[in-house]
N, C-alpha and C positions, 0 to 999 in steps of 0.2 A: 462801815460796810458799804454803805451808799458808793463811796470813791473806789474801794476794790472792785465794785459788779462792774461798773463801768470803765475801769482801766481794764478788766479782763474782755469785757464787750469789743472795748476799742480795740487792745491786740488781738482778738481773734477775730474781728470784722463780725463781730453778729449780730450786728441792727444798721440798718441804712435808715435815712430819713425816708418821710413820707410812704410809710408801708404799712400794711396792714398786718397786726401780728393776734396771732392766737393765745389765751393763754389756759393753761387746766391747771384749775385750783378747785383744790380737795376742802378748803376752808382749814387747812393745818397751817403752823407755823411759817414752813417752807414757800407755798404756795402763796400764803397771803403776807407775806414780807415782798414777795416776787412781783406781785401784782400792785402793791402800795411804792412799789421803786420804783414800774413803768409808767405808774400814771400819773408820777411827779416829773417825769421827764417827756410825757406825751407830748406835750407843747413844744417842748422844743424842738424835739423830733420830728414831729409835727403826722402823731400815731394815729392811726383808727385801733383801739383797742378793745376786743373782744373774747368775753370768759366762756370757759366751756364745763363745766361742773356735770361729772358722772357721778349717781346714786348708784352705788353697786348690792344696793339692798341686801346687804352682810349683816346687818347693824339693828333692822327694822326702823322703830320711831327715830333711831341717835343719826340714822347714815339722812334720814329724809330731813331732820333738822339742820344737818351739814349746808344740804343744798340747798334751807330756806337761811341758812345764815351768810353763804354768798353772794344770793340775790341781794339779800338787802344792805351787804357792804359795796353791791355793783351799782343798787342803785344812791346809796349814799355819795360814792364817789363818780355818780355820773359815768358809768362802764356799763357797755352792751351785757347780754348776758343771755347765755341758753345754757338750762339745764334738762338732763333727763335721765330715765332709769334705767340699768340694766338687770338682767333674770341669769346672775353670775352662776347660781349653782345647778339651773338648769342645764346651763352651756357646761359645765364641767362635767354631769354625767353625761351628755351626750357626746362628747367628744373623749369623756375621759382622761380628762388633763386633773390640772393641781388648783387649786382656788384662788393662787396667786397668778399662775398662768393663764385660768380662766379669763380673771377681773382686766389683766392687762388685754390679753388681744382682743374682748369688747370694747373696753375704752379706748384706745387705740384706734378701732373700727368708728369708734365715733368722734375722734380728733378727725381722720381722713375727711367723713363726712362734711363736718364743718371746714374744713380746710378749704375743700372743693365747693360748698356753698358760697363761701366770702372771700373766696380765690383772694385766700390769704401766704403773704410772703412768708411769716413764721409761725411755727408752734412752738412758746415757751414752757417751760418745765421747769421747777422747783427741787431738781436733784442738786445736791451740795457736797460739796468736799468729804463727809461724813460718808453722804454715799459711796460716794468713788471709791474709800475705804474699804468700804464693807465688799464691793460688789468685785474688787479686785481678789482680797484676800478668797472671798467663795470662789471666786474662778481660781487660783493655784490651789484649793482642797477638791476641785472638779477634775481639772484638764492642764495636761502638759501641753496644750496649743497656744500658742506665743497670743493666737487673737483671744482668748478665752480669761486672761490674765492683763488685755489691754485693759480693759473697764468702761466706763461709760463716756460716750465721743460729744464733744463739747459744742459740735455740730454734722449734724447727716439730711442727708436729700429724702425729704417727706411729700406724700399727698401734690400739694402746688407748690411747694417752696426749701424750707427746711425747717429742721427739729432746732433748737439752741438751748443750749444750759448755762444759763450768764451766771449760775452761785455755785459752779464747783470750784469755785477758788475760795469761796467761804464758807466756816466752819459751823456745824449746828450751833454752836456755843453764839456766835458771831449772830445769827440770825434771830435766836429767842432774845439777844440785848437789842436787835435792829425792832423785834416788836412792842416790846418794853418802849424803847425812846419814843417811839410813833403811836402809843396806847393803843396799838394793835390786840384783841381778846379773843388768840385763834379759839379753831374747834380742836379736842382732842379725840385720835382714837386711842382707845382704853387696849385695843387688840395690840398697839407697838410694842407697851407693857409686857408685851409674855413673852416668850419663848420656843413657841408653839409651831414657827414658822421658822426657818433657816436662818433669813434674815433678819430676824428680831433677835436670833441667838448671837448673831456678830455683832450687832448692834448693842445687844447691853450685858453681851460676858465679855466679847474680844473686846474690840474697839478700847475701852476703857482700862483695859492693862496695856493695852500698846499705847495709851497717851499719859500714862505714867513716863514710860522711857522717853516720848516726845510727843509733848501736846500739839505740835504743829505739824502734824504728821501730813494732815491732808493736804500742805501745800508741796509738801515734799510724794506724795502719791500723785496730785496732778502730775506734775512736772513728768515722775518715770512714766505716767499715761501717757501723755505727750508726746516723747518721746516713742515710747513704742509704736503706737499707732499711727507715727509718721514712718516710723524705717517698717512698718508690715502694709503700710499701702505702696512705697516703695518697690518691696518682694511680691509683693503679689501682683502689680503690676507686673513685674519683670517674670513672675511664672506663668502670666496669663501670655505673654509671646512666647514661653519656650509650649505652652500647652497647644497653642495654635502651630506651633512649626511640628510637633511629636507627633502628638495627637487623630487617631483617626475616630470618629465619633456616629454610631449609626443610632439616629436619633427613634426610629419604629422600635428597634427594638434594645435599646438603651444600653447598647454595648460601646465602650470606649477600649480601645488598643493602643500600644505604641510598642517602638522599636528598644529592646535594653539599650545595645547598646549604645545607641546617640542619648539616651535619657541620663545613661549616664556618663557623660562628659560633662556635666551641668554641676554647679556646686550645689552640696550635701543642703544650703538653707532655701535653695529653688527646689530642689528634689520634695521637699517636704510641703511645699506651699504648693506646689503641682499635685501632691498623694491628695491633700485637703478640696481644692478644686475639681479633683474628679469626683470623690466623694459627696460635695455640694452639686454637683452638676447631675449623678446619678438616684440621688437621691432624692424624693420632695422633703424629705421632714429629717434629719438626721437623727436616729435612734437612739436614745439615754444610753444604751450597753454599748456604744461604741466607745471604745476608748484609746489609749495610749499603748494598750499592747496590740490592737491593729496593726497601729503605724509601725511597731515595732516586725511584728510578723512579716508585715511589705516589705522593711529593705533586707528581711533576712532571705525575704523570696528570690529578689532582685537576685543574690548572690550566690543562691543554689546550686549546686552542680547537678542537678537532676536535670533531666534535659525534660521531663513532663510532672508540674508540680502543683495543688493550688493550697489555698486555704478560704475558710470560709467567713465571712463577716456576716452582722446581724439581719436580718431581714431577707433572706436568699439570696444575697450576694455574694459572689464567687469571685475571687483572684487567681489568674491560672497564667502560672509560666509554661508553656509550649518554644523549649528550644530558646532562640532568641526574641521572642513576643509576651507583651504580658498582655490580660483582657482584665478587664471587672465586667463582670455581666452577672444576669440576675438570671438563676437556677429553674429552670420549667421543665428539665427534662423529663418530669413524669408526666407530663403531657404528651411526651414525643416517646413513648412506647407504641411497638405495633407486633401483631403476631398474628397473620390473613394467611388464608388461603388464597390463592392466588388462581382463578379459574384461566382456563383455555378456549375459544376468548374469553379476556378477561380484561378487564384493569382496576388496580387500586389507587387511590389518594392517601401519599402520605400527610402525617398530620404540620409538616411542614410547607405543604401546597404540591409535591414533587406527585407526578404523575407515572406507574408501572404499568406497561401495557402487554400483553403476551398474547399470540396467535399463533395456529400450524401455517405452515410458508411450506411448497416443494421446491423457494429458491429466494434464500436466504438473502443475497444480496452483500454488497460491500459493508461489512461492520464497522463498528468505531469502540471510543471507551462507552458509550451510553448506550451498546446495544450488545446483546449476551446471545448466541445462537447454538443451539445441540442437536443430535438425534431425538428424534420421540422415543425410542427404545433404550435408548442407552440410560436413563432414569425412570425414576419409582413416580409416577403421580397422584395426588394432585398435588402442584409444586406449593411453595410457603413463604411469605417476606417477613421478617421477624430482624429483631434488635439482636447485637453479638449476647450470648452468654460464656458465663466462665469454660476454658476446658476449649473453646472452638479451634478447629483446626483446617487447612484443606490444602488439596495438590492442585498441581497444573503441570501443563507437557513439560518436561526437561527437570521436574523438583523432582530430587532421590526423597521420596516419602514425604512427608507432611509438614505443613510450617501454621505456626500458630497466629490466628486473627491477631493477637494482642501482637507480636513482632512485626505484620505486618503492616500495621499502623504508626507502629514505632520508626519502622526503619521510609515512609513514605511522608515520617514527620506530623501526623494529623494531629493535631488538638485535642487534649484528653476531654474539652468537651463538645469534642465531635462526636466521638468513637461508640458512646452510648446510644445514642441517635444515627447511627449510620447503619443503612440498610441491606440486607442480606436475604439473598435468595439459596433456598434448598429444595431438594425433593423431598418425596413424603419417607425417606428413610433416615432425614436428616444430612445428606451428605450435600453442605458448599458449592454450590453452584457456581455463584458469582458473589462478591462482595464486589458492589454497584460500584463503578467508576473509577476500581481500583486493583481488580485482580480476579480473573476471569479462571474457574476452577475446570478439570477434566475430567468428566464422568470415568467412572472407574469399566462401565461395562463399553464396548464400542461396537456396533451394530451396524450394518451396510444396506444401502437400497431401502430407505426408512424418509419420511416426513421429516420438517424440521420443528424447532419451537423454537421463537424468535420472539426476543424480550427487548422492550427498549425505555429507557430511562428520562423524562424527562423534567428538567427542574423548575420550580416554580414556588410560589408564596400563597402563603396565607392570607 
């Protein structure tokens, strides 16, 4: 095993001389074959080597005796050594995660820690070929995502340095004979035993019918890892420039757009690593209920003949094709209702920052699209700024009878999730006044030698 870690170290460059490397050992098999490797080649390398051993207090007396059995094989073999405890199930109801998700981002949290203390170049890990197994086959029973299916990376950029797994090229089997030859007497946990946990169910139902058909699976599981996670850093590279050239991105309020049709001139395996990237990008935590029918839902969106379409994804995220634009943005429109009376003078504050103002004028003045001017007489007051509802309609000079809010939106192109949030002035009989900034309505009654009312619109942020 010895000569496999280290031809694997060597072609993938994961140890340079003279550095300081991390190592977390749980006092299991994996861990302390890992550690009994590095510090037979310390010298030559010429290592600072130091343990990092997390109690994740799962265990009570068995997890606290882990931690007093790696000190004293740190200090047998002359190895630094810090251990300490984490309050794993605390963190899981507070955060409401899984006990294995819990355990890892503490420990994790205290790899960083130490990293940055000992502004250390590595953190090794004791993951093995076995794993890589396991953690491939659970990601193709998860996710149709090419990255979900790559497995575990045999190096990533960490805390001050990087992560390394110098034994996924060797096999658990490989490992319990490497502690055997070296009278190594890991610690066990009794918890791998069960079933209890996902991956203890691949681990001792799968795993063991698939090395019937081929007991050297895991070298053949590297390798397609390899492989993949070289040609998806590739693409994803190469989506991260189509996402910067498409891409419009308004970071307050976390809306990403782009143009169809230049998105798609791109091929179908960038299309799909750019869908992922927005997703990563607007999301902080990606939602368990996302899945492979999202992605599916999207390019069916892309291809719609609907000229105004969306769908919804997990967490109040919205996809809306509008025409030739697509948005992802995240749903608040029931914050942006509004239904005021609108005094004279007066002004309201939309809940968008937009500012209504209304005063009598006997001289009106040059108008524009932000400014709406009537008779006093010619409508019913006190006037009203409210959200479209179903059924809405209104005229203006030259329309033979009435045309409906919803067409005129349609045919001015606005965004279906504009049109909910878009502001509308009436009298107190209900009849259209103006819809703001876009079509200015005709009092039905017309009146001579009368005051004006003069509305004007201005826009602004919250």
């Amino acid at each position: 095993m010895r000569e496999a870690v280290i031809s694997f170290m060597k072609k993938h460059q994961l140890l340079k001389k003279g550095k300081t490397v991390l190592v977390g050992v749980s006092g299991g098999p994996d861990s302390m074959a890992l550690l009994h490797l590095l510090s037979s080649i310390r010298t030559e390398y010429n290592l600072r080597v130091v343990v990092v051993s997390v109690d994740h207090q799962l265990r009570g007396d068995e997890s606290k005796a882990d931690l007093t059995y790696v000190k004293e094989m740190c200090d047998k073999w002359e190895i630094d050594f810090y251990g300490t405890s984490v309050d794993v199930l605390s963190y899981k109801h507070s955060r409401k995660i899984g006990t294995e998700v819990a355990a890892r981002e503490l420990r994790y949290q205290i790899f960083s820690e130490q990293m940055q203390k000992e502004q250390a170049d590595y953190l090794m890990l004791g993951h093995h070929g076995d794993d890589q197994v396991e953690t491939m086959l659970m990601g193709l029973t998860r996710s149709s995502n090419p990255r979900a299916i790559a497995g575990i990376p045999f190096k990533r950029p960490f805390a001050t340095g990087f992560i390394v797994r110098p034994l996924l090229g060797v096999s658990k089997n490989e490992i319990e004979k490497y502690c055997k030859q070296h009278n190594i007497i890991p610690r066990r946990d009794p918890t791998n035993e069960t079933t209890d946990f996902t991956r203890n169910y691949f681990r001792n139902k799968v795993i063991p019918l698939i090395k019937t058909q081929n007991n050297n699976i895991h070298t053949t599981v590297q390798h397609l890892s390899e492989n993949i996670q070289a040609d998806e850093t590739f693409l994803v590279n190469e989506a991260l420039k189509l996402f910067d050239k498409v891409v419009t991105i308004d970071k307050d309020e976390r809306v990403a757009t782009f143009k169809i049709d230049a998105f798609q001139t791109y091929p179908l395996a960038l299309q799909r690593r750019f869908y992922h990237l927005i997703l990563n990008y607007l999301y902080d935590e990606l939602p368990k209920d996302l899945s492979y029918v999202h992605e599916e839902q999207f390019f069916v969106l892309l291809t719609s003949k609907k000229a105004n379409v969306h769908i919804n994804f997990p967490h109040q995220l919205k996809v809306e094709k509008a025409y030739q634009q697509l948005s992802f943005y995240f749903d608040e429109s029931q914050t942006l209702k509004v239904n005021e009376t609108l005094l004279i003078p007066g002004e309201i504050i939309l809940p968008d920052g937009a500012k209504v103002v209304a005063n009598f004028t006997d001289n009106p003045g040059v108008t524009d699209e932000n400014t709406y001017v009537c008779r006093k007489e010619d409508i019913a007051l006190p006037l009203h700024i409210r959200m479209r509802q179903d059924g809405d309609r209104m005229c203006w000079k030259g329309l033979n009878g009435s045309k409906k809010i919803k067409d005129i939106f349609i045919d001015a192109k606005v965004p279906m999730k504009e049109r909910d949030k878009w502001p509308i002035v009436t009298d107190n009989n209900g009849e259209i006044l103006w819809l703001i900034g876009l079509k200015k309505g005709q009092p039905k009654k017309q009146a001579n030698n009368t005051s004006y009312i003069k509305i004007s619109y201005e826009k602004g942020s919250v």
